[in-house]
N, C-alpha and C positions, 0 to 999 in steps of 0.2 A: 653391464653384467660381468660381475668376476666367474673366472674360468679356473678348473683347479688346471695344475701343470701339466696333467695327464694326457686333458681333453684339447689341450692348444697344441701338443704333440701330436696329436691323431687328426687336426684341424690340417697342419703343415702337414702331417704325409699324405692327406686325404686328395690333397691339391694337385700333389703329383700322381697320385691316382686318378686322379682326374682330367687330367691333361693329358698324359701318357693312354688312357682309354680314350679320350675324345678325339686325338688324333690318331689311334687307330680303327676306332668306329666309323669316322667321318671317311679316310680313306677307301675302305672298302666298299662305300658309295660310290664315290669319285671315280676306282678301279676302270671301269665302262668310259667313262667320260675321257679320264687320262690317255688309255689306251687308243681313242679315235683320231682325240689330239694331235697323240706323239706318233698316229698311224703304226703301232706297236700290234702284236696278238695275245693270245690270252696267256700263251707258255711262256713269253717275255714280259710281261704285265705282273704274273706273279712273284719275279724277283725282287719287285718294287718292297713286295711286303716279305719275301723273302728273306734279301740280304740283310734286313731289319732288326729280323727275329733272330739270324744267325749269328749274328754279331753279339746281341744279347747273349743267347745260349753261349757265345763262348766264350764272354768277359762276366758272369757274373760271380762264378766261384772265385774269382780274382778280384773284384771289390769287394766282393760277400768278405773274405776274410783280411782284405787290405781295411776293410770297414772295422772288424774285429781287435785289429792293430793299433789302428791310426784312429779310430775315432768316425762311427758309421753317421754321426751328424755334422763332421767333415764331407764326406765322402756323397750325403746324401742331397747336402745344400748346391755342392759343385755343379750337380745333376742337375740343377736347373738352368743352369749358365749356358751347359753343353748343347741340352736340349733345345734351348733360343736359339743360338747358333746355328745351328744345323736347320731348323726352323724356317730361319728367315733364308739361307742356302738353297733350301727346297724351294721357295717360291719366287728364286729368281732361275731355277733351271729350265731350260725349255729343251734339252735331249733326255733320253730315257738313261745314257749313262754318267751322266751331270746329275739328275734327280736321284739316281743310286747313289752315289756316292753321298749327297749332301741325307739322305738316309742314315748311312752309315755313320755320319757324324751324331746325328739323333739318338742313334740306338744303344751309342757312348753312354750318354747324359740319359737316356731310358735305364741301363745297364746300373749304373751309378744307384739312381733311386730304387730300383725295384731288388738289387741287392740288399739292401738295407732295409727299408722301409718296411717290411714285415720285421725283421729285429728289432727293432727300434718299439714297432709298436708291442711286440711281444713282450721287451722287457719294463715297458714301462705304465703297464697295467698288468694287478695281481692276477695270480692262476685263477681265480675263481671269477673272473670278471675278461678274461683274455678271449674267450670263443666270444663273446657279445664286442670286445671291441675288433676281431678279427671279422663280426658278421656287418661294422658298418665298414668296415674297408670293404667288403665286398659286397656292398649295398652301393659305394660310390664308385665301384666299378663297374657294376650296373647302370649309373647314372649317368656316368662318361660315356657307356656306349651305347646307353639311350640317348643322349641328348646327340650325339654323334650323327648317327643315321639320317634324320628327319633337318638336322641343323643342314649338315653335307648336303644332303639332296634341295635343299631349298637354294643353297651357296653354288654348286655348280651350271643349276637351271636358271640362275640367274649372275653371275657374276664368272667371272674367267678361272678355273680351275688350282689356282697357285694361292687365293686368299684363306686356303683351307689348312693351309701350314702359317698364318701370318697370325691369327686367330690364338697360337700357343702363346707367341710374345707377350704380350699383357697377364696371360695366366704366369707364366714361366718368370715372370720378372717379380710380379707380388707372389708367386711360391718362392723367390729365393731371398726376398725380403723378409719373409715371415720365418722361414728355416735359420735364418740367421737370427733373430732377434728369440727365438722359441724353443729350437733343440738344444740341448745339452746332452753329454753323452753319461749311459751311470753306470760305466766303467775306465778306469786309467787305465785307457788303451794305448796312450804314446808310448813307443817302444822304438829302438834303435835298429830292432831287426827288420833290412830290409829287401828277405828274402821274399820274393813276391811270383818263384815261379813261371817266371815269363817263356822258357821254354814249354811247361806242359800247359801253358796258355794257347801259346802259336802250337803244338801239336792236337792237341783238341781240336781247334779251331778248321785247321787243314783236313782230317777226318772228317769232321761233319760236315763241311762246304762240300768235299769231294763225294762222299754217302749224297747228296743232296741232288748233287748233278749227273751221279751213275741212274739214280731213279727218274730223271725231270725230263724223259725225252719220251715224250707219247708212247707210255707204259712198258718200251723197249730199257733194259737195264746196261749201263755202258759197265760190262766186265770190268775191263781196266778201270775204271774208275771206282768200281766198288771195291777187285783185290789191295788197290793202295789206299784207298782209306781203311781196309781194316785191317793192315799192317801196320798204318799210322797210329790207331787205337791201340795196337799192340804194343809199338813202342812207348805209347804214351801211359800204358799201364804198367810197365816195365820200369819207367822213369821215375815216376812218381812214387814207387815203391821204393827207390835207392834212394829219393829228394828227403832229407832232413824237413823239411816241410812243405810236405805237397799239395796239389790244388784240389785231390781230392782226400777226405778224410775218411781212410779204410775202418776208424772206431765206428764211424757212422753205421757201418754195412751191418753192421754185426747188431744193431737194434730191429729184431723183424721188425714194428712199428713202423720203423721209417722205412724200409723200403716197402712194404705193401703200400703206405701213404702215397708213396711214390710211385707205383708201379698202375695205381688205379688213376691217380691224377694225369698220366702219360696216355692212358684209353680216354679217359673222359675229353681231354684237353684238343689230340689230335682229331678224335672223331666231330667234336666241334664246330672245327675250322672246313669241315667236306659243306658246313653249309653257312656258314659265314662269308667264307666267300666264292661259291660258285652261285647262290642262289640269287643273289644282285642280277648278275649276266642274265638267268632264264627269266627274272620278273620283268630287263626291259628288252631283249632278245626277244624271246618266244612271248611274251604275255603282252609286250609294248605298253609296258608303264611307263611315267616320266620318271628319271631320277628322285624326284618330291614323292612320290607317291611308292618309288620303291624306296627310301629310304624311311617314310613312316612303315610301312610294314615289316621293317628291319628293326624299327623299335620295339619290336613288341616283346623279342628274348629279354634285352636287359630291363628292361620293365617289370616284369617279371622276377627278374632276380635281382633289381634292387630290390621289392616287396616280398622274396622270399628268403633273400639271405641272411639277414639281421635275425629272424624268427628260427632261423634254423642254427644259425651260431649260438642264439640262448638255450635255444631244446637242446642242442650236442653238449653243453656246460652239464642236462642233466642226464642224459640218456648217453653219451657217446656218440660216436663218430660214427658205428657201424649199422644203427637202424636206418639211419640219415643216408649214409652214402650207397647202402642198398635201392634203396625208394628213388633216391635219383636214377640211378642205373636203370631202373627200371620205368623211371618218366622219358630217360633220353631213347631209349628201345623204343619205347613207343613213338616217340615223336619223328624217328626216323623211319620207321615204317611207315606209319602215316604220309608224311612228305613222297616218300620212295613211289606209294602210290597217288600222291595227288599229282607230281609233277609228268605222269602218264596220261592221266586224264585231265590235266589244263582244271582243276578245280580248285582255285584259287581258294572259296572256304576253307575246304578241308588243311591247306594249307598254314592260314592262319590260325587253324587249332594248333594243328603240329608247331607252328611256332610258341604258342602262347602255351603249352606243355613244355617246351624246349627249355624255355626260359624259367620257369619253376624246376626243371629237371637241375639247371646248371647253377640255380642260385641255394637251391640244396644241397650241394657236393660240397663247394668250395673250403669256404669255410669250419664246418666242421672237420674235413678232412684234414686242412690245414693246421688246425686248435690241436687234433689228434697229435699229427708230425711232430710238431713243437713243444708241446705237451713234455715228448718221451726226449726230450736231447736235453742238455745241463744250458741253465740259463746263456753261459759266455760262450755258446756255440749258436746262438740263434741268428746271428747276424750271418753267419758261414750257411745255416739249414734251412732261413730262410731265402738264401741266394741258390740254396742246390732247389727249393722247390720251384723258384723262378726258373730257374736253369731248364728242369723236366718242362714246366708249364709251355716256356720258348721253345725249345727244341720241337713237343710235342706240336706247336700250333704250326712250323716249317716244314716237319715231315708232313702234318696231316694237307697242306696247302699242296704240298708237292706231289705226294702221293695223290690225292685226289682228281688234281689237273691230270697229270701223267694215265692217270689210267682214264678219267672222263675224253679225252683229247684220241686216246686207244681205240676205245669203243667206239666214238665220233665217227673217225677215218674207218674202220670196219663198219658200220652199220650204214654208210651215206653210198658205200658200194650197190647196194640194193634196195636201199630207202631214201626220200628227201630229207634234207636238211631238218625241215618243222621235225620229222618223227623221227629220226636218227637222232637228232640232241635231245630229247624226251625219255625215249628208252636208254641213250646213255645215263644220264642223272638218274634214269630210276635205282639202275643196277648200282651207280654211286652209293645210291642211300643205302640202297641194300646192304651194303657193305659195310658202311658205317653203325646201323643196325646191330649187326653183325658184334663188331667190335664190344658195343654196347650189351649186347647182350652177355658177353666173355665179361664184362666188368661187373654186373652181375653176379655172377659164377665165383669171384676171384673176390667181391667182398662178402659175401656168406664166406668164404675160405678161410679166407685170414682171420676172420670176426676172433679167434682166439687168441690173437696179438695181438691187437686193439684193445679189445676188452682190458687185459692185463693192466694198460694206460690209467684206461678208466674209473678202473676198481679202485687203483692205487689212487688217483685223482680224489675219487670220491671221499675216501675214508681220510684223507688226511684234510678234508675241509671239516669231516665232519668230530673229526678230535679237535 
């Protein structure tokens, strides 16, 4: 069956969507497993996935527009090279800071594709067709971290915990097969300039790791560590304003579109991750599921939002971004309420409502949100806007990991003072949700707000299909 060019480009980035979700769905499985292994705790456990995400957050505006330059179906094919690499690194580490680092190498080659790969597909399906192909990107990121959960949990309870990074190779080697022989780029982006910013790369970078670790010590905030990370930000916004071309693009600010896009994807994103991955730990802690069985129950979000994100990317093509990313806001409120109160009373049903809302909540945001973003920036910036929405996405999923252990880990140590163990980690994770809840509920609030930058998108969207 012939394929037009469009669809063999969305085939190649769906790949690395796919792989990149799969190995981080499968890990958050594993989490429990690794941690017994490497006889690790849960506050060092999280760096695993931590230094991951950070690395991301702080190399993607730096490919995002190295992609922009050079050629984002260079930049995007490389990603999978890195990704193998680092891949098969992880599955021969057996310390916790061996496995880190061979992370790090991953989250290069992660960094690489997920820069790009929203540009790419952005620019090579028309405006009128762009939210349905942005709804199966994130349909197959659904599908990655459905297949992820239930694959992991069957791989750990049966096989040695390191075959869960070996698993990418075969994908990672036919995605860079296919990227090679499929991408093309449809802009003459070789250019001689090889300003790339590398100092407000390593400033960035150093702010958010140090922000990371002033919050990451059981809810206690390490002052010094938060004062010089946000001097480092200072300098780094200082710099960037003198840099002839810097890593961030201050035209960008000045679109409310994008930053409300941005500002709700950071709530949605971070609140996320309070149950992504702490709720692994209470299904086989407190509940004493096998891995198998808390991993199929973990399927149940992306599931979910593979079957609601493609549906929701076409309705946002006619309605906008802002009926959309409201109704989610307010699927995800609920379903953290819900959780906040199942996981007090041990009522596993209730549970899996809250997941299976969860996952309709997060596969109705995405997308549309995203189609919005892109929508409002000049086509030869999408490869840069689609790397800053990656950027907020990463960052968001590190804070919310940290933030959440840090203050769940707070509460722990305060409440086991006068309570056992079973009902002291119970009532903590309640008051977790709460919070997250919480968040959710602000996201809410802040897209009814904006709804009249958004709309402006939209209108304009509409009526130029319709002439």
């Amino acid at each position: 069956m012939h394929l037009e060019p469009k669809w063999r480009v969305l085939i190649v980035v769906n790949t690395g969507i796919f792989m990149s979700t799969l190995d981080g769905s499968i890990l958050n499985i594993a989490n429990p497993t690794i941690a017994e292994s490497l006889s690790v705790s849960l506050s060092q456990i999280q760096w695993l996935v931590t230094s991951y995400m950070l690395v991301i957050t702080a190399t993607l505006l730096f490919f995002g527009k190295l992609g922009d330059r050079k050629g984002r179906h260079k930049i995007y094919t490389y990603g999978f090279l890195i990704f193998v690499l680092g891949s098969l690194l992880c599955s021969f580490a057996r310390v916790l800071s061996l496995l880190i680092g061979a992370r790090i190498i991953q989250a290069f080659g992660a960094s690489m594709m997920m820069a790009t790969g929203m540009g790419i597909v952005s620019t090579t399906f028309p405006a009128n067709e762009r939210g349905k192909a942005l709804g199966l990107t994130a349909s197959m990121v659904g599908i990655g971290n459905m297949t992820g959960p239930s694959l992991g949990g069957i791989l750990v309870e049966n096989f040695s915990w390191p075959v869960i990074f070996l698993i990418n190779v075969p994908i990672g080697l036919t995605g860079f097969y296919l990227a090679n022989k499929f991408l093309i780029s449809p802009f003459n982006t070789d250019t001689e300039d090889n300003n790339s910013d590398i100092l407000g790369t390593l400033l960035m970078a150093l702010a958010l790791i140090l922000f990371l670790f002033s919050i990451s010590k059981s809810g206690e905030i390490n002052i010094a560590f938060l004062i010089i990370s946000i001097v480092l930000f200072a300098i780094f916004i200082y710099t960037e304003r003198k840099t002839p071309d810097p890593l961030l693009d201050f035209e960008l600010f000045k679109n409310p579109n994008f930053v409300a896009g941005n500002i709700l994807a950071f709530i949605a994103y971070s609140s996320q991750t309070f149950i992504i991955f702490l709720l692994p730990f209470y299904f086989e802690n407190i509940l004493k599921l096998s891995p198998a069985n808390s991993g199929l129950l973990m399927t149940i979000p992306p599931v979910l939002m593979a079957l609601t994100a493609p549906f929701a990317g076409n309705l946002s093509d006619r309605l906008g971004a802002v009926p959309l990313t409201s109704a989610s806001f307010i699927l995800l409120t609920g379903a953290h309420l819900m959780l906040s109160r199942s996981v007090l009373t041990l009522n596993l049903e209730t549970a899996i409502l809250s997941l299976i809302i969860l996952g309709a909540g997060m596969g109705s945001f995405g997308s549309p949100n995203n189609s919005s973003i892109l929508g409002s920036v000049p086509p030869q910036k999408s490869g840069y806007t689609g790397g800053f929405i990656s950027t907020v996405r990463n960052f968001s999923f590190s804070l919310g990991i940290s933030f959440s252990v840090s203050i769940f880990i707070y509460l722990l140590n305060r409440y086991q003072i006068n309570m056992s163990y079973h009902k002291a980690y119970t009532k903590s994770l309640h008051y977790v949700y709460l919070i997250s809840a919480s968040l959710n509920l602000l996201g809410v609030i802040l897209s009814i707000y904006t709804r009249k930058y958004r709309n402006i998108f939209w209108t304009t969207a509409k009526s130029e299909k319709s002439s």
